[in-house]
N, C-alpha and C positions, 0 to 999 in steps of 0.2 A: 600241653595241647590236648584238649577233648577232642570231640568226636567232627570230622570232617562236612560239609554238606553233602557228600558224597554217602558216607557212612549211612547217614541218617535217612535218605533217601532211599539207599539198597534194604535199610530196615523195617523201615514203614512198606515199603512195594513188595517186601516178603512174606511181610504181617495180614496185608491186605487179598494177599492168594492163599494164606491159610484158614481153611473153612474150618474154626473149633463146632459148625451146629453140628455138623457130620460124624461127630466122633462121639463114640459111647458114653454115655454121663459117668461110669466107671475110670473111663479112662480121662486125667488130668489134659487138657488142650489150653494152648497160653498161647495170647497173640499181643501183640504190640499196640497197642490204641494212640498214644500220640507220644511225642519228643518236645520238649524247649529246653533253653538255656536256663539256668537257675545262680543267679549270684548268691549267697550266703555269706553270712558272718565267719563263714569256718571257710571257705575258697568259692572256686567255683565249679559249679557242676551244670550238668544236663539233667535234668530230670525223666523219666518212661515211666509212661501208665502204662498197664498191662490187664488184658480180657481176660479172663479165663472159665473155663463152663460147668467148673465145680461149684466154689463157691459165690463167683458171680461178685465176689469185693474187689474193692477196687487198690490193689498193689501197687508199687512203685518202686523204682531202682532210681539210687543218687549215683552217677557216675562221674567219676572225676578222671584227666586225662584218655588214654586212649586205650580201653577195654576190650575191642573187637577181636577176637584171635590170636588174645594173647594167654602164657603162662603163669601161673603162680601169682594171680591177680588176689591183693588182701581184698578177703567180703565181710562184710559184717551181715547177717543177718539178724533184723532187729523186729520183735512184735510188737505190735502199739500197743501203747500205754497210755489211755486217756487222761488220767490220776497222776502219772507222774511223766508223761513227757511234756505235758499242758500247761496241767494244774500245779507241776510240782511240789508232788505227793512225795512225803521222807520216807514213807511205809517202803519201798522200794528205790532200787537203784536204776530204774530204767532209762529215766531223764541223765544220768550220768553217763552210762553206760553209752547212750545216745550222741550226745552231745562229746563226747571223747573220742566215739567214734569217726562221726563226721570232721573233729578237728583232725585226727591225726591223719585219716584219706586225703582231707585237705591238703596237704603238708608233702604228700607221698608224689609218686611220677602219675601211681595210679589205683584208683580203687574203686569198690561198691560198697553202697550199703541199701539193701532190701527192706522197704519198709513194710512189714507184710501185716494186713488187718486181722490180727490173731489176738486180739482181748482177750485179757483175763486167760492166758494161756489155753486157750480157745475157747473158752468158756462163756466169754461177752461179757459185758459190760455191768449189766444189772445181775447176774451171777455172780461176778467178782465184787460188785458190793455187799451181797448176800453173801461172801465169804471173808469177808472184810469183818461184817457186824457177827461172825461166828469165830473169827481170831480174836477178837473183843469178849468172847467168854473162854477162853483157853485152847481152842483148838490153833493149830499149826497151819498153814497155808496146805499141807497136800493134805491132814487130815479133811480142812474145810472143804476141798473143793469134795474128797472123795465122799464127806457126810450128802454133798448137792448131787450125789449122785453122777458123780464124774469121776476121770484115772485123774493119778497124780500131773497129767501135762494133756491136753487133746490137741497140743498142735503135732501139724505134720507139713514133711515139707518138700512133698512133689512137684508144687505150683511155684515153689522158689528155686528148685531145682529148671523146671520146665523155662522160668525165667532168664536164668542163668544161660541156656542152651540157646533162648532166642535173639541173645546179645553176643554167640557165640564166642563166649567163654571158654578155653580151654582145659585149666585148673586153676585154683584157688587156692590160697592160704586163709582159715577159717579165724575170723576175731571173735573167739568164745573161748565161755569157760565149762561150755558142755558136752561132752562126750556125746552123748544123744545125736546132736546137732549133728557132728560128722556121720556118724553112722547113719542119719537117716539122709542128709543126702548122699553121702557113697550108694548108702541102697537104690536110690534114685539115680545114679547114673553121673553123679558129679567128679570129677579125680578131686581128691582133696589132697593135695601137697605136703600141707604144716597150719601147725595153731600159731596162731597169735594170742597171749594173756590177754584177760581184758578184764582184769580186777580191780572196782572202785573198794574208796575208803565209805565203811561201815558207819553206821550214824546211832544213837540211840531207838530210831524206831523201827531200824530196818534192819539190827545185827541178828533178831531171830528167826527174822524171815531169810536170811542168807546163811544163818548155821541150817536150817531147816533145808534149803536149796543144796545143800554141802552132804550131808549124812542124810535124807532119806531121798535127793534125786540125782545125785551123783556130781556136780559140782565140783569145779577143782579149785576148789576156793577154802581157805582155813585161819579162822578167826578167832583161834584159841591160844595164840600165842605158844605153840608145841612147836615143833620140831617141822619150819615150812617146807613147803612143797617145791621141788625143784624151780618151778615157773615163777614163784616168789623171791627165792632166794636173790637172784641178781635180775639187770634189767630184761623184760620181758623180747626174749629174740628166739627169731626159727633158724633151724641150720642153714647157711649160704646167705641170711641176710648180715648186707654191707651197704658203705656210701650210704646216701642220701635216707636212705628206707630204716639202717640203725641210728642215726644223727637223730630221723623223729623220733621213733621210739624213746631213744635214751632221753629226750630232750621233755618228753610227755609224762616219763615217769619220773624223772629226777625228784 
């Protein structure tokens, strides 16, 4: 069961009395712009577009089942990837990672995944081709971005946090393989519960750019056939999950 007509009502009428023009441009404000149903190949969801007066892009939450004030809700947060969520670029796992996700939410009682307009690891679009054609002369994905005169990541994640708060979310169990990621929403005010793995298989053109993601931005990801990492070893679970929630799981990485 998604979200009720009720739900959606009480959230739009909430959305609609919170004034983001009033609030300092320092400070992150997220409002709810619209709701529908969304069927998919992977189940069914609700889709939320979401305002916000930072960056002014236009975010989105895939909600599947009933997300309103509950615990321990799996989130993905996912940043767009025009090149491989699209185009189905090998250079990256994005489109995997994507697509894995949305199935395995599918599958669950309940879950999110945050599509958040953060190219090129905030970098945008024509930067990440301009770091593309500079991994093409031997630089590494952070060296390239950091030659474009960027850090090794410029995302951040207040606006996905703020989003999370306006679909009142309780805590979350995070589907990453980045340390970052929790910390920067715990910073923001999110409870984070537990990880979920979320390690695709490696390809010839993207196993550099994910040993690159592993040793120099922290990654719990390892592709050198050593000695795996705990979350690899057996199928990927958090403590306390059971029933239906380890059946996906196990079922998605068999």
């Amino acid at each position: 069961m998604g979200l009720t007509h009720m739900q959606i009502k009480e959230l739009l009428d909430e959305s609609r009395a919170h004034q983001c023009d009033d609030v300092p441009p320092d400070e992150a404000c997220v409002a709810i712009a619209a709701i529908a149903e969304l069927p998919t190949r992977f189940g069914q969801f609700h889709i939320v577009a979401f305002y916000n007066n930072r960056d002014h892009k236009e975010h989105i939450a895939l909600l599947h089942g009933d997300v309103c004030h509950q615990e321990d809700v799996p989130v993905r947060v996912h940043s767009e990837c025009l090149t491989g969520d699209v185009l189905g670029s090998l250079r990256c796992d994005c489109r995997d990672q994507l697509e894995t996700a949305l199935r395995m939410i599918g599958q669950m009682d309940r879950g999110i995944l945050l599509y958040m307009r953060q190219e090129g690891r905030g970098i945008g679009l024509v930067n990440k081709i301009r770091a593309y054609g500079l991994q093409e002369h031997g630089y590494d994905t952070v060296e390239a971005n950091i030659a474009l005169g960027f850090r090794d990541d410029e995302r951040e994640y207040s606006i996905a946090a703020q989003m999370l708060n306006a679909l009142h979310v309780k805590s979350i169990c995070l589907i990453t393989n980045n340390p970052k990621k929790i910390e920067d929403l715990t910073k923001n005010g999110i409870k984070v519960t537990g990880r979920i793995p979320h390690i695709m298989v490696a390809n010839e053109y993207n196993r550099f750019y994910l040993e690159t993601k592993a040793i120099k931005s922290g990654h719990l990801i390892d592709l050198h056939g050593k000695e795996r990492l705990p979350e690899q070893a057996d199928h990927p679970v958090i403590e306390g999950m059971q029933g239906e929630v380890l059946e996906v799981m196990q079922n998605l990485y068999r």
